[in-house]
C-alpha positions, 0 to 999 in steps of 0.5 A: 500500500502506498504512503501518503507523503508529507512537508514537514519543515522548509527553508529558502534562501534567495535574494528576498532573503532567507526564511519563510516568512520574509518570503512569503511577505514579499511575495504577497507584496509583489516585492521583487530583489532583483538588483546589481550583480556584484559578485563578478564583472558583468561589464562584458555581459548583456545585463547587470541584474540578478538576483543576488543573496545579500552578503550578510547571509552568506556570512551568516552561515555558522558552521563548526570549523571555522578554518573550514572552507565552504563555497557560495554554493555551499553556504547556500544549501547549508542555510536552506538545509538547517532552516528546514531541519529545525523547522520539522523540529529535526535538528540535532544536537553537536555529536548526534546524527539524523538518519535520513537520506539528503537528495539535492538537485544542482545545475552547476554544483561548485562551479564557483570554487572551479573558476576559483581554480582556474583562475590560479592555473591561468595565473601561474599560481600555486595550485596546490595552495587551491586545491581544495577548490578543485574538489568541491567543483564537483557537485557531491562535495556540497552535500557532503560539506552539508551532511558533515556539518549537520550529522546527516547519515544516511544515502546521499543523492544528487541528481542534474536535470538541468532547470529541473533538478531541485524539482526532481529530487523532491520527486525523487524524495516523495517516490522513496517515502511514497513506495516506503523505502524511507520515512523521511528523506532531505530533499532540495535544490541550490545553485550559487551565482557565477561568472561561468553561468551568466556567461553562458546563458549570455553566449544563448542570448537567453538573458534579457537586458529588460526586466523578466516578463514571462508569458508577455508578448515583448518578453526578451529573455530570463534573469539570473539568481541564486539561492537554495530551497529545502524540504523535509519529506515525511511518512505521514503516519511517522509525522503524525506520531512525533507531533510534526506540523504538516505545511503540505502533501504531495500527491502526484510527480510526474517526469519525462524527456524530451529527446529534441535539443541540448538547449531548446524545448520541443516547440509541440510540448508532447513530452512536458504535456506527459509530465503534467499529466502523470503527475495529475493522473498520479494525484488521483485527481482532474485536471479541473481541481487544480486551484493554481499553476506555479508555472516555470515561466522563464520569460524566454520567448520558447520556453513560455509558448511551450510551457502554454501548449503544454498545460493547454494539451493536458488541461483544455479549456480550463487552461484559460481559467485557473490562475497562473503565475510564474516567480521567477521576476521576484529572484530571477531564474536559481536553476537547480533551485528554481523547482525546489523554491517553487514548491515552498512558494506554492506550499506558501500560496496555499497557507496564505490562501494568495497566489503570487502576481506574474510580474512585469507583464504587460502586453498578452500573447496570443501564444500565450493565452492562459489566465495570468496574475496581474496587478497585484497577488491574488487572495483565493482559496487554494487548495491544490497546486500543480508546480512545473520545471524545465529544463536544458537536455528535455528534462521536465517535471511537474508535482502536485501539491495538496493543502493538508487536512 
């Protein structure tokens, strides 16, 4: 018999800030943090604008030796990690363990510490003095950082699906307690801000020198950010017996490839089409009881006619009357974070019982028909949400998420 699978503790942290309720007041006040990039040179890059976490946050992250190195992707994903344990009541002790697995998503892991690395070879440096950047280039050595510093024992799994890979790890954390494998698993997303990364959505012409406006007619392209999200997936009957408090349930994931091209989505959607659907069909429910979509709206010309098609193909005429909105102008585009925020903010958009306003948009898309938030965030009773993910390499996902009672 299958489990019912639960939330029960989250933390976030992006450039709204870090913490629950500082970003669920932001986003009921449609307060974007989108602002100067100043962790790198961005004067040959089309834009400036990202969406940075503040220094004081990454300064903020204790961890137990401070001659212990952590790189931003790291520091990230340990804020969002801690947050989320002690909000599920889970965090231990100094010289205690948690036994649970850690699955995190990631687009680029510690490409940070790899340029730092690079830099020290172009210029002839000791490389051996960074080495230790070398090593956490690689994406398993942040969830290794993490699960020393916490004393998290137990599987470590990450998982690269590009723009999809938070998403699909908290699948990946609902399926393992869905099928009763654990009772509960970490589960999350993260990725820093680089130099490499803008660069590179730079040489795709994929970055907008405007401001972000998914689904808008005159949408130029996506904004970068950064940030990690973290969810504590819980048995339900196992939350229950320790007095967890319950923020959401999960019942429906659904996956699928496209198998068309390295960096563009299949225009005809069929595959993002199969995601949404498996993972309504999984819920058990219709396609008419979804209250609201967290969209993946990059505001790049492609991905938002596709990502229309596909909710369109699944969901018919309905398409056009559920509320839909993407979040991605309040922190710009986190990448393997994005699915994994996008959750905390729908599980958010349920508590509060308002859904998120689609930002910047101004001019409608025949191609883009659907009923989007604007002028202001929306107050409506939600109870079901569909959240959806994208990524380079075909890779999509969708999850539906139900107000627990």
């Amino acid at each position: 018999m299958k489990k019912r699978v639960v939330i029960t503790g989250m933390g976030i942290v992006t450039s709204l800030g870090a913490g629950i309720d500082i970003t669920a007041s932001a986003l009921r006040a449609s307060r974007a943090a989108i602002g100067p990039i100043t962790s790198f040179d961005t004067s040959k890059h089309k834009t400036n604008q990202g969406g940075e976490v503040g220094v004081e946050i990454l300064e903020s992250v204790i961890y137990k030796d401070k001659q212990f190195h952590l790189d931003r992707a790291t520091k990230l994903l340990l804020r969002a990690c801690k947050d989320a344990l002690n909000d599920a009541r889970l965090l231990t002790q100094q010289g205690e363990y948690i036994k649970a697995p850690l699955v995190v998503g990631t687009t680029l892991g510690g490409i940070c510490s790899g340029q730092n690395f690079h830099r020290a070879m172009l210029l002839k440096e000791d490389t051996q003095k960074y080495a230790r950047f070398l090593g956490d280039a690689l994406a398993c050595h942040q969830p290794f950082h993490v699960a020393s510093i916490l004393g998290i024992l137990g599987e470590t799994i990450v998982l690269n699906n590009a723009c999809a890979s938070g998403l699909s790890a908290i699948g990946c954390a609902f399926e393992r307690v869905r099928l009763g494998k654990s009772t509960v698993v970490i589960a999350g997303g993260y990725d820093g801000m680089s130099d490499f990364a803008h660069a590179g959505f730079n040489t795709l012409q994929l970055v907008t020198s405007d401001k972000c406006r998914p689904f808008d007619k005159n949408r130029s392209g996506l904004l970068l950010g950064e940030g990690a999200g973290v969810v504590i997936v819980e048995e339900l009957e196992h939350a229950m017996k320790r007095n967890a408090t319950i923020h959401g349930e999960i019942i429906g994931f659904g996956q699928s490839s496209d198998a068309y091209h390295i960096t563009k989505p299949d225009p005809e959607a069929q595959e993002a089409a199969s995601a949404i659907r498996n993972a309504i069909e999984e819920a058990g429910v219709t396609p008419e009881s979804i209250d609201y979509i967290n969209a993946h709206g990059t505001g790049t010309p492609s991905n938002d006619s596709m990502e229309t098609k596909a909710i369109s193909n699944v969901l018919g005429e309905y398409a056009k009357r559920v509320p839909v909105s993407s979040t991605k102008p309040f922190t710009g585009h986190l990448l393997g974070a994005a699915g994994a925020t996008e959750v905390i903010f729908s599980i958010i958009s349920m508590q509060q019982n308002n859904i998120p306003e689609n930002l910047n948009y101004i001019t409608p898309d025949p191609e883009c028909d659907l009923n989007l938030v604007t002028g202001g965030s929306r107050d409506q009773e939600l109870k079901m949400v569909l959240t959806t993910s994208f990524g380079f390499g075909g890779s999509n996902a969708a999850m539906v998420l139900r107000k627990f009672a």
